[in-house]
C-alpha positions, -999 to +999 in steps of 0.1 A: +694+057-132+720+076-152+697+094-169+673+103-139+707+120-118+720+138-149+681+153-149+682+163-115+712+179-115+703+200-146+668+211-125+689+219-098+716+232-115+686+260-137+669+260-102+699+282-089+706+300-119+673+321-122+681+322-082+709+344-087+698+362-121+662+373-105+687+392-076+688+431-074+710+450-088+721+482-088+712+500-123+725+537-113+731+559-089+720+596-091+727+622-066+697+649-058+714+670-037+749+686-039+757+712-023+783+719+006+759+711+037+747+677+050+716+663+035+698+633+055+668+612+063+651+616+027+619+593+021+592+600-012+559+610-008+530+587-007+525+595-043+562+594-054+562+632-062+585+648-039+609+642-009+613+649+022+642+655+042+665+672+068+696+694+061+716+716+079+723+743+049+708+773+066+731+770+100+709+740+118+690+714+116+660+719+093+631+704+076+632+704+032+615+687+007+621+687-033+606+671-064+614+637-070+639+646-093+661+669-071+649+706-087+625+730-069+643+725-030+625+743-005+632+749+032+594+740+052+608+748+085+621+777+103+638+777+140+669+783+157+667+751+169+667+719+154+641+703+134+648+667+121+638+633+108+606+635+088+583+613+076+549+613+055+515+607+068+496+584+041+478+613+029+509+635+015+495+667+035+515+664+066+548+660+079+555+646+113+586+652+128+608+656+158+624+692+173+637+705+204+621+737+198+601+736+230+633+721+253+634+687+248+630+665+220+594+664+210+571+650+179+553+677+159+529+674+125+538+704+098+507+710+076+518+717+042+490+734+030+491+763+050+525+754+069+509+754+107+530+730+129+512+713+159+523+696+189+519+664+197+513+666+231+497+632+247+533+611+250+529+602+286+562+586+286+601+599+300+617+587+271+631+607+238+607+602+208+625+593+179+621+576+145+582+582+145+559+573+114+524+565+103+504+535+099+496+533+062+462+541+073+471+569+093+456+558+125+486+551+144+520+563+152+552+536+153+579+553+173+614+546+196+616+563+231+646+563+241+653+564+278+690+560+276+716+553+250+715+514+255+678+514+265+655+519+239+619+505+229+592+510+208+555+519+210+524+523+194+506+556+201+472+570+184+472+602+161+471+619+196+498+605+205+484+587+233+503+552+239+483+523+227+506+494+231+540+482+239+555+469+210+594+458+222+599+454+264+634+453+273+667+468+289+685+468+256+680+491+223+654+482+200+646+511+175+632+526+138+605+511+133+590+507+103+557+494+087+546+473+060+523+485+032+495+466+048+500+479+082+503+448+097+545+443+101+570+465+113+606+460+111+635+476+133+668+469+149+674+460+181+709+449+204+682+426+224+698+396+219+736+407+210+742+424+246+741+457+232+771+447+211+760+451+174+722+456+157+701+430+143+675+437+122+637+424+137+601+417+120+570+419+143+537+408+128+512+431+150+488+409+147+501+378+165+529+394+183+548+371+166+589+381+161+617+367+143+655+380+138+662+381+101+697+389+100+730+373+119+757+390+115+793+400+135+786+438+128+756+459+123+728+457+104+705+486+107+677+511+093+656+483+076+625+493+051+600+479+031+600+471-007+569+487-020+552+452-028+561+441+010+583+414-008+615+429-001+631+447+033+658+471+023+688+475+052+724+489+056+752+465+069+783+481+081+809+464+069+846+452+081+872+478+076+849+507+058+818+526+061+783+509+062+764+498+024+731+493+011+718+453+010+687+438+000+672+407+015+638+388+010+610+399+033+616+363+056+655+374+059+669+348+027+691+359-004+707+390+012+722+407-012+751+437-015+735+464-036+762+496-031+800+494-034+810+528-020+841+535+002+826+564+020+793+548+032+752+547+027+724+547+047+692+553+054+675+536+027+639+539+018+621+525-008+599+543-037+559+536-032+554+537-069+591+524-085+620+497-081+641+529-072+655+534-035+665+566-014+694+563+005+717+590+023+754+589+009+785+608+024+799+621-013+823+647-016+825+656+020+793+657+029+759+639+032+740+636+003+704+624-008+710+601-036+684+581-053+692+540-061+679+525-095+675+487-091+672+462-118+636+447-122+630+406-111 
């Protein structure tokens, strides 16, 4: 009987063990950008190549983009007004993003082959598109309209952006959506079920309609995204008494896990398509940076 306990406490004991070891960790940081401007919203190509993002180097708001490793920067858009938060359609030839060139706050699709920007015009809804991005197969548009700064929800529109289907329903904020490589989850934050206190971070399966809240916590947990093997969901927690950090939980909400240690605060995390490497905006030296996140293998 001795024998059998002392077993199963060694099994249990190896059991945790490879639990903790096979946790990610931070291998390096490397900042891409650095100069004396902000620097935000960066995500990789489809192929892993290059990077989008927004800075505000040139007086306002604008849309950039670079080689994976930080050299060749190059300014896309153009306009005295602002031009922000872009994202990748599957192919790697066009940009969607949001701008207030026309008045409001309205979704536009840069073509990088011969730099014409469209309108997305079909949006028959009062709210403010934000956060918009492809279905891996292009077909469909995940986006936020916000109505008011507690009221948010989120949508599904076709490449016209023609609203297909309701996705959150509710008085409260729900926002940043974000979907698996397989185009059938999406995960997001919402105050739905905090009284517009603090964020939680949400995973829809659009198939079922089926939801669960993976993350419980007395402050914020935000801007969620998908490990490139759909295993892992990538998130920012802000934490008590200094700026928000990078963590890592399973894909079902378990083993969450502190990646950055950085008094003056990351966000905006996004995974590589191609490498255990993660993109994350990080105020250095004064100002916003794009700084890329090298995580140990499991």
């Amino acid at each position: 009987m001795k024998t059998i306990l002392i077993t199963i406490l060694i099994v249990q004991f190896l059991t945790y063990s490879n639990k903790v070891c096979s946790q990610t960790k931070l291998v390096k940081e490397i900042c891409l950008t650095k100069n004396k401007s902000d620097n935000r919203y960066s995500s990789y190509s489809p192929d892993g190549k290059k990077i989008i993002f927004e800075s505000n180097r040139d007086g306002n708001w604008e849309i950039y983009f670079m080689d994976s490793n930080g050299s060749n920067q190059e300014r896309l858009t153009v306009n005295k007004n602002s031009d922000r938060r872009p994202s990748w359609h599957p192919s790697g030839k066009q940009i969607l993003f949001e701008s207030d060139r026309g008045g409001k706050n309205e979704l536009y699709i840069l073509n990088l082959k011969n730099r014409k920007i469209k309108k997305i015009s079909n949006i028959e809804h009062s709210g403010e598109p934000m956060f918009a991005n492809f279905s891996p197969n292009g077909k469909f548009i995940s986006i936020s309209l916000k109505e008011t700064d507690d009221k948010s929800n989120i949508f599904l529109l076709n490449k016209k952006g023609k609203i297909i289907k309701q996705l959150t329903n509710g008085n409260k904020r729900s926002t940043y959506p974000k979907w698996s490589n397989n185009g059938k989850k999406i995960v997001y934050f919402s105050r739905k079920e905090t009284n517009n206190q603090d964020d939680e971070i949400y995973k829809l399966n659009l198939e079922s309609g089926l939801g669960v809240r993976l993350t419980n916590w007395p402050k914020h947990n935000f801007c969620p995204s998908w490990s490139n093997d759909g295993e892992k969901i990538v998130y920012v927690t802000s934490m008590e008494g200094t700026r928000p950090e990078i963590y890592i939980m399973d894909s079902n909400g378990e083993n969450q896990t502190r990646i950055t240690e950085n008094n003056d605060g990351d966000t905006l995390p996004n995974w590589s398509p191609i490498e255990n490497k993660v993109l994350i905006t990080g105020f250095r030296n004064g100002n916003y940076q794009i700084c890329e996140l090298e995580l140990s293998k499991n």
